[in-house]
N, C-alpha and C positions, 0 to 999 in steps of 0.2 A: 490409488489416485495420487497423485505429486500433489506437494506442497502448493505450486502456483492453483492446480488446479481449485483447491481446496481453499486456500484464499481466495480466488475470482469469485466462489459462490456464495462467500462470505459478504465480500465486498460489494458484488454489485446486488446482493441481499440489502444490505444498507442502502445502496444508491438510488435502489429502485426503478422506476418505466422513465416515460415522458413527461417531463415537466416545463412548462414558461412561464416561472414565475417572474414579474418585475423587481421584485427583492434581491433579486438571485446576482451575484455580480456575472456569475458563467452564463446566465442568457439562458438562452433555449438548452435542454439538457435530455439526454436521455441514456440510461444507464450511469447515470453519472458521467458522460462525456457529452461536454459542453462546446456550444458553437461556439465561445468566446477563445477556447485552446483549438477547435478545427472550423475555423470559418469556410473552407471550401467543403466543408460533409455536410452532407444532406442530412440534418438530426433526427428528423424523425422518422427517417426511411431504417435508420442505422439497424442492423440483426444485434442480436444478440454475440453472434459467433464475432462477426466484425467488432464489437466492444471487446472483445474475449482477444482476438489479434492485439489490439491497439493496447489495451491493458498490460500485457506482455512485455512486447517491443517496449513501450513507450513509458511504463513505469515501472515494472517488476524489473525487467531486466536495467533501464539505466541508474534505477535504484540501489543495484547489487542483492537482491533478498537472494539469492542463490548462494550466496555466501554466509547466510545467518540459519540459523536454529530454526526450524520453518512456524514454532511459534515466534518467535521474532519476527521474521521475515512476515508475514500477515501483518502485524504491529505498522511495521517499515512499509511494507505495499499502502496500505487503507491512509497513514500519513501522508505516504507520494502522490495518491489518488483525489485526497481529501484539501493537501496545504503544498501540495507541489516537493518536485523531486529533489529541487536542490535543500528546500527545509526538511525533509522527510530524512537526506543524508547530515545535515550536521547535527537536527537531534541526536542522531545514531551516531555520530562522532562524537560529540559531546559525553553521548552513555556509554562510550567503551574506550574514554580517554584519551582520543585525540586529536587534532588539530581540526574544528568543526569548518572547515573551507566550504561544504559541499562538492566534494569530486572525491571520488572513490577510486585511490591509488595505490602504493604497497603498501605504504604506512595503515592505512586507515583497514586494507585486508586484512594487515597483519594485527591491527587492533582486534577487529571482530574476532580472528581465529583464537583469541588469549584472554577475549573474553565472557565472562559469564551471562549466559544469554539470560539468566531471566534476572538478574542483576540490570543489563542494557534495556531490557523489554519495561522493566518498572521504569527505571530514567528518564526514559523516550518517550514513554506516556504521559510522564508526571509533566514532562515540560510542554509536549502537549498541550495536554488539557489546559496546564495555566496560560500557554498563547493562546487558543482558541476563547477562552472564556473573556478575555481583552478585546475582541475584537467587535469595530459594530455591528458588523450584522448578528451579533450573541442574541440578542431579542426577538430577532423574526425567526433564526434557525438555532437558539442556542436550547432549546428542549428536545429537538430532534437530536442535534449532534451528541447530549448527555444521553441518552440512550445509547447511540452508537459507542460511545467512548466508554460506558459502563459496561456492555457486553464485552465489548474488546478481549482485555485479559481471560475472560475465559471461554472465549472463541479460542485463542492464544492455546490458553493449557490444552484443549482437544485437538489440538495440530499434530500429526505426523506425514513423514515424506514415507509413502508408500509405493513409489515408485519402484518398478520391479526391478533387482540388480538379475542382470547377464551372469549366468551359472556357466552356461555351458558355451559352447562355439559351433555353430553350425558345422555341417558335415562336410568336409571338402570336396567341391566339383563335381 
């Protein structure tokens, strides 16, 4: 199983079904994707599978977790999913020292590749946790979210990319 995959079932484990809380600032939600980020998607119709596309495209990949320790990369995903993509990347700048813009460029590749993922992976939660705990809605969803943030790291530690490497080369013609 890949790494994304292995995080999707992490992640929309946390996110859970359908929800329309008035609390909620995303609105109507379901899988964790929210009418206020797709106001043209039908949210309650949404599959599962179509959450599983959008998550991909739309966070994993403009994320960059394909570039991180794929416990990291879960860290980084569930951030982008949970506090948006561009906070999700300067945490992650910030943890592997450098220039936190949110865009992920050479510089910031070349941070990740030099640096120590679970050194990054503490960082980026630790600041985490202290912006989410700030925020107001902490009181209506801040015992939910300390769950999810508690599990986290050791959701984290059981991550491998098990994606199958290409051995061989099929037979010619």
């Amino acid at each position: 199983m890949s790494a994304f995959d292995q995080a999707f079932e992490i992640v929309v484990g946390h996110e859970g079904g359908y929800s329309n809380n008035s609390a909620d600032p995303g609105g109507e939600t379901k899988f964790g994707i929210s009418k206020r980020s797709y106001p043209n998607l039908n949210i309650a119709t949404l599959t599962l599978d179509q959450a599983k596309a959008i998550y991909q495209t739309d966070f994993w990949n403009r994320a960059g977790c394909d570039l991180c320790d794929p416990g990291l990369a879960l860290v980084l995903f569930d951030a982008a999913v949970n506090n948006g993509v561009g906070q999700a990347v300067r945490w992650l700048q910030a943890a592997v020292g450098t220039n936190a813009d949110g865009a992920i460029g050479p510089a910031t590749k070349a941070a990740i590749a030099n640096a120590d993922p679970q050194e990054a992976l503490v960082a980026m939660h630790a600041a985490r946790i202290h912006f989410m705990a700030g925020l107001s809605t902490w009181s209506t969803f801040g015992r939910g979210w300390s769950r999810r943030l508690a599990h986290l790291p050791y959701q984290a530690a059981g991550m491998t990319d098990n994606t199958p490497a290409v051995t061989e080369q099929p037979p010619a013609g």
